[in-house]
N, C-alpha and C positions, 0 to 999 in steps of 0.2 A: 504494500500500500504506500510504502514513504517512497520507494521509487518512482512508481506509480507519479505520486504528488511532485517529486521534484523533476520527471522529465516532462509534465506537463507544465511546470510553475515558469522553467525557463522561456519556453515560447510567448506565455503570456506575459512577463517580465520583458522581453521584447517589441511584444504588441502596447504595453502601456509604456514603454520609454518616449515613443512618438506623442503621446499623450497626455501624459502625465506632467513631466517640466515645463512645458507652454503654458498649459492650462493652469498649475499653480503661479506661475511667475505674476501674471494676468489675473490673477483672483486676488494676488495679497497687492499688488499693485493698485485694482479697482477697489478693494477694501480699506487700503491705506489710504490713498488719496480723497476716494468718495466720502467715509463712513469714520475714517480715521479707527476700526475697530481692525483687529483680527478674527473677532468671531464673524464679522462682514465677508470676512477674505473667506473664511472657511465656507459660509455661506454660496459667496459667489463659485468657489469649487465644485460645490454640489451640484449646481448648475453648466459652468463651464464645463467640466469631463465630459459629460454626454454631447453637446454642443461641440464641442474642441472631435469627440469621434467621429460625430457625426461629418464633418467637414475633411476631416481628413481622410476618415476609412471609406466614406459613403460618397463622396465628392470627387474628392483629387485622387485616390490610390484606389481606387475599386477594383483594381486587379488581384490586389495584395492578399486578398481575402482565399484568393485561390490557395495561396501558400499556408495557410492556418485551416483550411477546409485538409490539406492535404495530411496536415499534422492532426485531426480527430475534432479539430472545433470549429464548431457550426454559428453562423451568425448570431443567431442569441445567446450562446456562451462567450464572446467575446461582448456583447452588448453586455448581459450580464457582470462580466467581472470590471468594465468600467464603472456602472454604477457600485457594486461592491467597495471599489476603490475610494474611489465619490463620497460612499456614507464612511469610508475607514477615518479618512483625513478630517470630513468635517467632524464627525465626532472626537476624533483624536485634539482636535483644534479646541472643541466647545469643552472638552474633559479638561486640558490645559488651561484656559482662559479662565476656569472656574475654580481651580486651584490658586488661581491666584490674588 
């Protein structure tokens, strides 16, 4: 099962590299400037990851999808684990900000 997990984790660690940096860089940018909060940042994360997929995977790389169908996942497990990601950070964000 843990191998299982970790030769799936990598392909998906790949799929959200495209993803994931843009999208927060842009979220704590539009939450710092707009809201001046972090919990805003985290917020706007929620929202950009799906938004930032969509545009990238759904848009400009619609080929790419081929390459991750080939490796066992199917468009909604890749939808899936960016939202996944999306709820990790912002909660990770709202658990932090509230510690302090």
């Amino acid at each position: 099962m843990i191998k299982k997990l970790l030769s799936s984790g990598r392909p998906l660690w790949f799929f959200q590299k495209r993803i994931a940096p843009p999208a927060l860089v842009l979220s704590v940018l539009l939450g710092l400037l707009l809201f001046k909060s972090y919990w805003a940042a985290g917020l706007i994360f929620l929202i950009m990851g799906p938004i930032w997929h969509y545009f990238i995977y759904e848009v400009r790389y619609k080929q790419e999808y081929y390459f991750y169908f080939n490796l066992g996942f199917t468009r909604l497990s890749l939808w899936v684990s960016t939202l996944i990601l999306s709820v990790i950070v912002f909660l990770t964000i709202s658990i932090i900000m509230s510690l302090i």
